[in-house]
TORVOTOR-267945 format. One record per residue (C-alpha): x, y, z. Coordinates in steps of 0.2 Angstrom, whole numbers, padded with zeros to 4 digits, always signed. Example, Ala and Ser with C-alpha at 12.3 -4.5 7.8 and 13.67 -1.06 7.14 Angstrom:
BEGIN
+0062-0022+0039+0068-0005+0036
# end
This chain:
BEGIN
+0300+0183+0329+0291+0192+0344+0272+0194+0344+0275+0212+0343+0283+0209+0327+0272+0197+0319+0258+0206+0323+0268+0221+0313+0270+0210+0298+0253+0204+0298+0247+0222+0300+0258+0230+0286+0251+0215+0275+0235+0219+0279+0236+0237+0272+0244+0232+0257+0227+0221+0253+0218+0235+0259+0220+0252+0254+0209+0267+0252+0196+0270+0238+0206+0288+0235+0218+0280+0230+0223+0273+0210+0233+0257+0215+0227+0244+0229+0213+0233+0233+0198+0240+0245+0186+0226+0254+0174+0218+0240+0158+0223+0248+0163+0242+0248+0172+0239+0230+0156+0232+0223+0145+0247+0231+0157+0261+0222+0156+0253+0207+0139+0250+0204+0135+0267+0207+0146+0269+0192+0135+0260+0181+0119+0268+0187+0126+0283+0182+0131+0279+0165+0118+0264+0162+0104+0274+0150+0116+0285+0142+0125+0270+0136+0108+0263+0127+0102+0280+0122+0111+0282+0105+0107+0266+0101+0088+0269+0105+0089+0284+0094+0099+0277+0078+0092+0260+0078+0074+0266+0078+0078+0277+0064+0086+0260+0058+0073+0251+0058+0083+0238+0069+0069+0235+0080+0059+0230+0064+0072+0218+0057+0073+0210+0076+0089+0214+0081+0086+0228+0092+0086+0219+0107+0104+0212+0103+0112+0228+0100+0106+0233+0115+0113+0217+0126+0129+0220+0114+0131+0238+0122+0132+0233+0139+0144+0219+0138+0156+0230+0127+0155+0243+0138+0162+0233+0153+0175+0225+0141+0182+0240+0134+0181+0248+0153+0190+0234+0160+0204+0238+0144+0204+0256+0152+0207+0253+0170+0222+0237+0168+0229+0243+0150+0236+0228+0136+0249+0233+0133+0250+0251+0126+0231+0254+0126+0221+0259+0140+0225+0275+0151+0226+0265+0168+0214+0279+0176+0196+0277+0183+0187+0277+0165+0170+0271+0163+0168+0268+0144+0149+0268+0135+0141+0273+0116+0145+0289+0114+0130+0303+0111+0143+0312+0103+0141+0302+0086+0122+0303+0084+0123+0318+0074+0132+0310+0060+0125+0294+0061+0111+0304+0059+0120+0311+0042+0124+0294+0036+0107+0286+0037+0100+0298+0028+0112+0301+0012+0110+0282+0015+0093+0281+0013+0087+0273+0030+0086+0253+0034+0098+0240+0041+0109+0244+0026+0112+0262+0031+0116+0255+0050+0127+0242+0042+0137+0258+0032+0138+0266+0051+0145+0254+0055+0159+0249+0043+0162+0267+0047+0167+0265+0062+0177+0251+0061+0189+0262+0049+0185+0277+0060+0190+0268+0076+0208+0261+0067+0211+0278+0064+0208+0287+0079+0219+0272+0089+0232+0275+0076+0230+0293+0079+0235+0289+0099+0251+0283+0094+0256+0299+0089+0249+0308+0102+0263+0315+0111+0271+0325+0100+0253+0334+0099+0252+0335+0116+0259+0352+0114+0243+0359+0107+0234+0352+0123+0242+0362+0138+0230+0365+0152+0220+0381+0146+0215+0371+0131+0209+0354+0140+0204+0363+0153+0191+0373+0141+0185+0356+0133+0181+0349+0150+0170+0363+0155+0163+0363+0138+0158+0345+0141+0151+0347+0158+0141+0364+0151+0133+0351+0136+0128+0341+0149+0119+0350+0162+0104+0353+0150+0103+0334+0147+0104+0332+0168+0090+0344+0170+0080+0337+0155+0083+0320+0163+0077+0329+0181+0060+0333+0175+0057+0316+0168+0062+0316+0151+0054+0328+0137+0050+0311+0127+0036+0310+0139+0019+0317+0141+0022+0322+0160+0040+0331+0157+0041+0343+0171+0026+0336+0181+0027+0341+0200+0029+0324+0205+0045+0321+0193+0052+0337+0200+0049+0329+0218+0056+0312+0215+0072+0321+0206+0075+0335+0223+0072+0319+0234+0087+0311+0226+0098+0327+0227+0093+0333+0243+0099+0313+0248+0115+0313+0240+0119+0332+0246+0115+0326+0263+0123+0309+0264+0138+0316+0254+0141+0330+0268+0135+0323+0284+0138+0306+0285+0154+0295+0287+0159+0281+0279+0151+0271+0265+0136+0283+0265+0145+0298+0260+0160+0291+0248+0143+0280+0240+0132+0294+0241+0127+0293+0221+0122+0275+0223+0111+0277+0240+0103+0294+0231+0098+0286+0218+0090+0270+0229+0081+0282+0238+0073+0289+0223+0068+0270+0218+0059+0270+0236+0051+0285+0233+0045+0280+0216+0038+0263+0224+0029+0272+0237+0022+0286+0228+0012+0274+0218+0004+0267+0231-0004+0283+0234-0005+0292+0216-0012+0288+0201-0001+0281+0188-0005+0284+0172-0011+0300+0163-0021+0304+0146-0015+0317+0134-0023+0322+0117-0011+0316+0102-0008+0330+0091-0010+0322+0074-0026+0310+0077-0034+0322+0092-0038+0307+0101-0034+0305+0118-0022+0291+0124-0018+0288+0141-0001+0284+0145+0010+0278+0162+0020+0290+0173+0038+0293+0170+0041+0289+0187+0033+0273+0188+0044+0259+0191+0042+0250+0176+0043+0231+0182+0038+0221+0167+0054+0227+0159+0061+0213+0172+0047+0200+0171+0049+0201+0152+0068+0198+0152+0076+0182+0148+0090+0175+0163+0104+0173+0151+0108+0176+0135+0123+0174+0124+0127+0191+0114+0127+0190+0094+0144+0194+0085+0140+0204+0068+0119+0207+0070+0121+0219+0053+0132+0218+0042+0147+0229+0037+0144+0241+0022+0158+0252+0017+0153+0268+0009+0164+0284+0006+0145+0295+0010+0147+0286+0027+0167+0286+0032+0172+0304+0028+0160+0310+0039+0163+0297+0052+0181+0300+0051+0180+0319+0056+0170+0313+0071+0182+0300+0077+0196+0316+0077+0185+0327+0086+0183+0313+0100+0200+0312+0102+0199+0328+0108+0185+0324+0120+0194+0311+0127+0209+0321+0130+0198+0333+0140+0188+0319+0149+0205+0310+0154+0212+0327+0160+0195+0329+0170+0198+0314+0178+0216+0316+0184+0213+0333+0190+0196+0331+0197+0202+0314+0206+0221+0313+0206+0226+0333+0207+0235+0333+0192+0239+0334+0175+0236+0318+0162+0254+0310+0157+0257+0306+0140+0256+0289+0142+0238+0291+0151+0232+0302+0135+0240+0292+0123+0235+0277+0131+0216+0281+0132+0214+0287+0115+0219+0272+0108+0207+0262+0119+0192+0274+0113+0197+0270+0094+0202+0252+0095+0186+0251+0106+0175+0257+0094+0180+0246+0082+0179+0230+0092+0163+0236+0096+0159+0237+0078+0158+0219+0075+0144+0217+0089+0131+0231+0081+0137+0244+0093+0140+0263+0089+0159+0269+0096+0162+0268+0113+0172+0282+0120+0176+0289+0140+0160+0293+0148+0157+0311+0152+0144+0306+0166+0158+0295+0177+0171+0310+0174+0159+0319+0185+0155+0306+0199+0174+0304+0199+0177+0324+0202+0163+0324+0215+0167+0308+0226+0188+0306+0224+0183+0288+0222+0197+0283+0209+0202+0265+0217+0204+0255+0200+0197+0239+0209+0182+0248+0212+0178+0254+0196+0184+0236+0189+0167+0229+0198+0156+0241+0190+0163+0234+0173+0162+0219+0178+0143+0221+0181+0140+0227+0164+0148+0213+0157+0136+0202+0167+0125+0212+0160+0128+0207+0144+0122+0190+0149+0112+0191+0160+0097+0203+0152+0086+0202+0170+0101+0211+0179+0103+0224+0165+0083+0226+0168+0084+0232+0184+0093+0247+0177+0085+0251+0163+0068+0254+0172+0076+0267+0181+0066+0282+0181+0072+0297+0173+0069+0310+0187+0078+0298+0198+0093+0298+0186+0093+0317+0185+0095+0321+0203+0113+0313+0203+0115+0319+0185+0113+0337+0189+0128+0339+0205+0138+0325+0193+0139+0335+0178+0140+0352+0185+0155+0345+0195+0163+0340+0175+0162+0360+0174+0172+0363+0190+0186+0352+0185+0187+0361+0171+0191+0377+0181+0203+0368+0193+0213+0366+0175+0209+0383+0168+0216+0391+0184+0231+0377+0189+0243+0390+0182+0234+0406+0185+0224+0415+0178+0229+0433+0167+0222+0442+0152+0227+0426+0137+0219+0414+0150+0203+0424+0148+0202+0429+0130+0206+0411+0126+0193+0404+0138+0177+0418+0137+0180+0416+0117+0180+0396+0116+0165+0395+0128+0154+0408+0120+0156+0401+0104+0156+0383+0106+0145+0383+0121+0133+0396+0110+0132+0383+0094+0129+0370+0106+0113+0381+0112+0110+0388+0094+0113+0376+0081+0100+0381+0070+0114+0396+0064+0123+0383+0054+0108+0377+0045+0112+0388+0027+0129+0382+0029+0134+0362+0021+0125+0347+0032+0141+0340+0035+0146+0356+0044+0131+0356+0059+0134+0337+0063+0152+0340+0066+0150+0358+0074+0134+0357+0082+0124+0348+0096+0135+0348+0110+0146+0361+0104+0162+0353+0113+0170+0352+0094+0171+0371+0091+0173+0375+0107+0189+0364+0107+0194+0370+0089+0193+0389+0094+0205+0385+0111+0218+0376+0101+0218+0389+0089+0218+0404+0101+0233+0395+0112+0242+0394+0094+0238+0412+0090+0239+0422+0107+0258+0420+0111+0261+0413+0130+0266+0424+0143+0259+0440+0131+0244+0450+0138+0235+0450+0121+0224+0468+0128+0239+0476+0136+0253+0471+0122+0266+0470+0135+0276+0454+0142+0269+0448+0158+0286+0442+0163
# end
């Protein structure tokens, strides 16, 4: 063999190793793989613990000492079921660039269940025996999903996804000005910090090369942890507001501040607790929990088509569907068994996959892998979780409106005419109006505003699905004539 030639071989092996992060298959260098990933798990890394802030508090896990635990739990799961995702075993998993987390989506009715419950670990035990039935289900429910798939054509998912991007924008901008749980939501200086991060990823995103622009997310969001560091070196860093029940004034840290004691405090390694509460099976809790589980199929469906079109430029197979909602059931489940609410696709990564193109499974592999470290390694998980909230809402705000821009990619794949619009203006307006409005449910049964309410991505789903049923295909539904 000449030089010429084995210089050829080597060169052809070489880009078999080495291919590009736009591309599904292949690896990418480590360094760069490990860069695009963690930006992943900055993205999704206080959503994840948010649900389970919210219902363990209500709980009363952080009372019984097992708070802490769930919490580890969560991050460790999430990498797990992630990694399930991006490699498949056998017929589960969607082999696509899927980031899983603790879904927001079942606050609402773990809301319902702890208080028919009557509050307390036992009610989070009865949330979570729910799951475990609800998760079996919605993975059975995968198997079957291709002969559904009928009732998802892309006017249909296409609607969900921008119904999931449109429910989240309000929680990037509330995120932007620093949280509304604190005392200094909308402050000048939370504004700043979260336009600082913006302006840096619009910047490095468009006009630079490389690394920079294709990590743009990652290297925003650092910049905004500098900018945090700096600014309290020259601002104060706390602030007094007057409590409204006792009138007393209480002075309370920035939301900006970098909070480092959340590092200091946290132990090196840890090994995660299997079964923190115990399982209680009620019907109060599983009905409710079971009609959930259904209307995250959906979700799924429309965050899986978000991904393939916003990343890949095309539709979701049926094996990708099928396989991904069966990892968000069976997920859920095994997440059941460490204290963890269900984990299903995160809407968050579906949008930093649709704004970078970054789909490279090894990449996004990394970023699991981080979580599951994570999982063991509490110091690490520190380092995220004192990220300020107006630096996470300056990525969140260009990511999630880009979850609404897939979902016009979808819309529009197969043009647009007089169906598309009625199906699409109705869907939106009424799911997207209970999502901003669900106080209009409240004379109607409880059950009935944790399913339909909040986000509004369930009725705005129900509606499409309906009106694609109803409004024959290829019928002008205003002129009454075939459109050939």
């Amino acid at each position: 063999m000449s030089f010429t030639q084995e210089e050829e071989r080597m060169g052809n092996e070489k880009n078999k190793t080495y291919s590009s992060p736009y591309e599904l298959e292949g690896r990418i260098p480590f360094g760069q793989a490990a860069v695009l990933g963690l930006q992943h798990v900055l993205a999704m890394f206080v959503g994840n613990l948010t649900p389970l802030l919210i219902i363990g508090g209500m709980c009363g896990l952080g009372d019984a000492g097992v708070l802490r635990d769930v919490l580890q739990s969560a991050m460790l799961i999430a990498g797990v079921v992630s990694l399930v995702q991006l490699f498949t075993i056998g017929p589960v998993g969607a082999r696509l660039p899927i980031i899983m987390g603790t879904s927001s989506g079942f606050i609402g009715v773990s809301k319902g269940i702890c208080a028919s419950m009557g509050g307390g670990v036992i009610a989070y035990g009865a949330i979570l025996g729910a799951s475990l039935i609800g998760g079996l289900f919605e993975g059975v429910l995968g198997f079957f999903l291709k002969p559904l798939r009928r009732f998802f054509p892309p006017v249909v998912t296409g609607t969900v996804v921008m119904a999931i991007g449109l429910s989240l924008i309000s929680v990037g901008i509330n995120s932007f000005g620093g949280g509304n749980t604190n005392g200094d939501f909308g402050s000048p200086v939370n504004l700043l910090v979260g336009a600082v991060v913006l302006i840096s990823i619009i910047l490095l995103k468009h006009f630079t090369k490389g690394i920079s622009s294709a990590a743009s997310i990652l290297f925003g969001i650092i910049i905004g942890y500098i900018v945090c560091a700096m600014l309290a070196l020259f601002l104060p860093t706390t602030y007094e507001y007057v409590d409204a029940e006792t009138q007393k004034t209480i002075t309370a840290t920035c939301s900006w501040v970098l909070d480092w004691g959340k590092v200091a405090g946290a132990d090196w390694f840890s090994l995660p607790k299997i079964m923190p509460v115990k399982f209680v099976f009620d019907v109060k809790a599983v009905i409710p929990m079971l009609i959930m589980f259904v209307v995250t199929a959906v979700e799924t469906i429309g965050d899986i088509s978000g991904i393939t079109e916003g990343g890949l430029g095309r539709e979701a197979t049926d094996k990708e569907l099928s396989g991904g909602v069966i990892c968000d059931g069976l997920g859920s489940s095994f997440a059941s068994f460490f204290g963890v609410l269900p984990n299903t696709t995160f809407s968050q990564n579906v949008g930093l996959v649709g704004m970078t193109k970054i789909v490279n499974l090894f990449a996004l592999s990394i970023g699991a892998g981080i979580l599951v470290l994570c999982g063991f390694f509490p110091k690490i998980a520190a380092l995220f979780e004192m990220m300020p909230q107006s630096v996470l809402g300056g990525a969140a705000v260009m990511m999630f409106s880009s979850i609404v821009v897939s979902g016009i990619q979808l819309v529009t794949k197969r043009g647009v005419n007089n169906r598309v619009v009625t199906i699409v203006a109705v869907a939106l307006g009424f799911g997207y109006g209970l999502g901003s409005t669900a106080d209009v449910l409240n004379q109607l049964p409880q059950w009935v505003g944790y399913v339909f309410g909040g986000s509004g991505i369930v009725p705005a789903a129900l509606v499409a699905m309906a009106l694609n049923i109803a409004i024959p295909e290829g019928r002008d539904p205003f002129a009454g004539e075939n459109e050939g």
